[in-house]
Each structure stands twice: as structure tokens, then as C-alpha cells.
N, C-alpha and C positions, 0 to 999 in steps of 0.2 A: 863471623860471630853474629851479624847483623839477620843471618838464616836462624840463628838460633833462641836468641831474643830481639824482639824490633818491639820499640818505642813507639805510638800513635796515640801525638796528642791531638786528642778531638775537640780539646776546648780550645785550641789555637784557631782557627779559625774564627768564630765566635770571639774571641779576644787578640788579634791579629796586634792590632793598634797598641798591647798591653804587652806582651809577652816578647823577647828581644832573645833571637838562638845566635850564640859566640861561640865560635872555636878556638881554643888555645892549644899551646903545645900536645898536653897530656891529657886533659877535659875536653868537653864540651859540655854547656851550661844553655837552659829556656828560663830566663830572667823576667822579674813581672815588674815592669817599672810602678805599677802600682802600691806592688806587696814592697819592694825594694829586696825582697830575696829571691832565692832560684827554685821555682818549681820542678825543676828536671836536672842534673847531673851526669855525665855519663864517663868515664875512665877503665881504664885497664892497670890492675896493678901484677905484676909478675916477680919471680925472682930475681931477673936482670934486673928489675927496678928500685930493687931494696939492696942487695948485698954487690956491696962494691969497695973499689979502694979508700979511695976520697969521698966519704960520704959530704953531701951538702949540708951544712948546719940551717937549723931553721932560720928565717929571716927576719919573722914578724914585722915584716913590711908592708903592713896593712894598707889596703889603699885603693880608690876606684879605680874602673878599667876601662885603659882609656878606649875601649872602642864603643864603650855608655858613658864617659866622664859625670854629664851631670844627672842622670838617671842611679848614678850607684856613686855617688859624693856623699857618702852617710855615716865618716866616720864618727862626728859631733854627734851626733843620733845619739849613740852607743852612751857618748861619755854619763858617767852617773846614774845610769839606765838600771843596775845589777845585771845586768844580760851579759854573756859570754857573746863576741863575735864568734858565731863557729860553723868552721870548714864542715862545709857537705865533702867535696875532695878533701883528704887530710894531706897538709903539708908534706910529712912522713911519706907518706906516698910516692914524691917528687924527689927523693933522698939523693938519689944516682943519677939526676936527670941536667945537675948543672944549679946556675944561681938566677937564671933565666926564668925556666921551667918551676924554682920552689918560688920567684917573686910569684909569681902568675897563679900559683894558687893563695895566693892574698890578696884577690880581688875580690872585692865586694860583689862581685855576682857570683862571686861562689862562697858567701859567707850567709848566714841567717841568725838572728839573734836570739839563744839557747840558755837558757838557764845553766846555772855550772852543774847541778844534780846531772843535767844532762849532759853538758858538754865534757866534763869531765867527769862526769860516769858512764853507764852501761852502752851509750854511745860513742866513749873514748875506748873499751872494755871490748867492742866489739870490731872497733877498727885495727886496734892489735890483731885480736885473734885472724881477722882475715888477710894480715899479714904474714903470719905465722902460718896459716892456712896456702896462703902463695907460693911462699917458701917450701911447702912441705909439696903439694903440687900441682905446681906454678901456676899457671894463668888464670885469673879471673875477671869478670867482664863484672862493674858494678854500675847501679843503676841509680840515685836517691836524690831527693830533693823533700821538701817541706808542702806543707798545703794549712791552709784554715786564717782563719784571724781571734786570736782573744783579747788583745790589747792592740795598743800603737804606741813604739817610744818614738815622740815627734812624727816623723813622719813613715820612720821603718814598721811595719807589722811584724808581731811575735805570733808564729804559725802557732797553731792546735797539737799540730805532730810533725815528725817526721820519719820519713821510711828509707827504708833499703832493699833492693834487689841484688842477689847475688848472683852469676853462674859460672859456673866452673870448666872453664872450658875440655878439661880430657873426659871428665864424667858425666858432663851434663845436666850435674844436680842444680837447681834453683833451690835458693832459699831465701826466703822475706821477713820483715822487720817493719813491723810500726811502737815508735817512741811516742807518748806523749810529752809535750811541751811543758814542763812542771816544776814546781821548786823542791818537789821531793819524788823520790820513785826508789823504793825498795825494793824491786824486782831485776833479778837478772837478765842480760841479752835474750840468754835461751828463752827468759818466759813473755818478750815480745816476738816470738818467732809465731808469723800468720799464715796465711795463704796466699796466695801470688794473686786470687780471686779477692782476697782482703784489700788487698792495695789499691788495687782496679777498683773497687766499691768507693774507697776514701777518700782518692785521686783525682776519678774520669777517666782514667787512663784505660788503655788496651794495652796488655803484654802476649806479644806472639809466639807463639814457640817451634 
């Protein structure tokens, strides 16, 4: 898959000192201890991963990770904030992977804090569908993380936006997604669907194909 999409972040560099890349079970996460969320995400979700016996119940075990402890200790941040903590990884995602695998996407390096319009909207709306999308045919390679600053609760930054890359592995289609960060948004998934050259604009990023 890494032939078919590759990640190159060119602001790492340039922010070396800032930017913390962790691999867990099911993710991989480019964490900004500045920002306190994750600029990059990367996961596979597939049929195997969703439709099983013993599904995992979500855990809501929110909590840093401890290979950042004190770099992502933000739960306080949150409290009274209005901000949703919300999963770039979704939980759901982790379903069939154990109780392991669902803590470890409740870390704070793979949380960013979302407004509920968004976190339970057209970016909850769209993490179904690409489940339903897996399921129908199977593999897909995701990509998303946040970027920008328009406030600070204490010490966490609330991004501007957030994005997604998708690709599918039997077809090859890519498709892209930028959310803005808002306490309203009336627009459907479909009508944040950009260019993959969108993202790359918003980001810094290079997406190779």
C-alpha cells in the first residue's frame, strides 16, 4: 500500500523537536506536542476488522499515551471546554481487534478537540459510510489528521480543519475530505469531498501515488 499512497511530511523536519511519530497496534500517529493533537493518522480498516463474533464494546478509556505521558496528559484541558474529544482513528474501527487495540485508540495522540456539529456530525456520517464501504469492498488504507489553530482550551489547540484521505485498495480510487472546525455546518460529507491536491495546499503535505 505504501507504493500506492506514501505520506511525506516535509514540515517534520523543520519541526523535528515538535512533531512525536508512535506506532500502535492498528494506527500510526505524527503528534505535535505543541498543538497537543495529531497532524497525521494512518490506519487500515477492512472487513476482518469490523464483522466478528465478539465484537469489542467501546471503552471510553480516554487517556494519555504512555509512550508521550506528559506531552498528551490533556484530559483536564477538555473538561468544560464544549469540545468533543474526537478520534481521527474511530474507536469502531478497533471493533474485532480485542480490548487492547480499542484502549489504544483512546489516546490522546489520536484525539483532537471537535466541536460535536462535527464530531458527531458529517465526520461521524462519514466514518460509518467508510465502514460500510469496507465491508462492501474490503480494504481501505486511511489517511487524516487536523491542521490550523483558532483558539486554545488551556493548553490543547482547536484545529481550523480536519481531513481525510481515503484509498481503496482493489480499485484504487482516492478520495479527500476537508471539515472545517465549527459549531455549525449544514453541509453533507459529500459536499466536503476536495482534491487530494486540496489537502496537500492546507496541510504541507505530499501525497504520492
Amino acid at each position: 500500500m505504501k507504493t500506492l499512497l506514501l505520506l511525506m511530511l516535509l514540515t517534520l523536519p523543520l519541526h523535528a523537536q515538535d512533531t512525536v511519530r508512535i506506532k500502535h497496534t492498528n494506527y500510526q500517529t505524527v503528534y505535535s506536542k505543541s498543538k497537543k493533537y495529531p497532524i497525521y493518522v494512518s490506519w487500515w480498516v477492512s472487513k476482518a476488522s469490523l464483522i466478528c463474533k465478539s465484537p469489542t464494546k467501546r471503552s471510553n478509556n480516554f487517556a494519555p499515551d504512555p509512550k508521550l505521558l506528559k506531552d498528551s496528559d490533556v484530559n483536564a484541558d477538555y473538561v468544560g471546554s464544549g469540545f468533543d474529544r474526537g478520534h481521527i482513528s474511530p474507536a469502531a474501527d478497533n471493533q474485532c481487534k480485542g480490548s487492547k487495540v480499542m484502549d489504544e485508540s483512546f489516546y490522546f495522540t489520536n484525539m483532537a478537540p471537535q466541536y460535536p456539529a462535527l464530531n458527531r456530525g458529517e465526520w461521524k456520517t462519514l466514518e460509518e459510510m467508510t465502514r460500510d464501504w469496507a465491508i462492501a469492498q474490503d480494504s481501505i488504507f486511511i489517511q487524516a489528521g487536523c491542521v490550523g489553530q483558532v483558539k486554545k482550551i488551556l493548553h490543547v489547540s482547536v484545529p481550523s480543519h480536519c481531513w481525510k484521505v481515503l484509498t481503496f485498495q482493489k480499485t484504487k480510487k482516492v478520495q479527500a475530505y476537508v471539515f472545517p472546525d465549527t459549531p455549525s455546518d449544514a453541509k453533507t460529507y459529500e459536499q466536503h469531498t476536495v482534491t487530494v491536491d486540496s489537502v496537500k495546499k492546507l496541510t504541507g503535505f505530499i501525497f504520492k501515488q
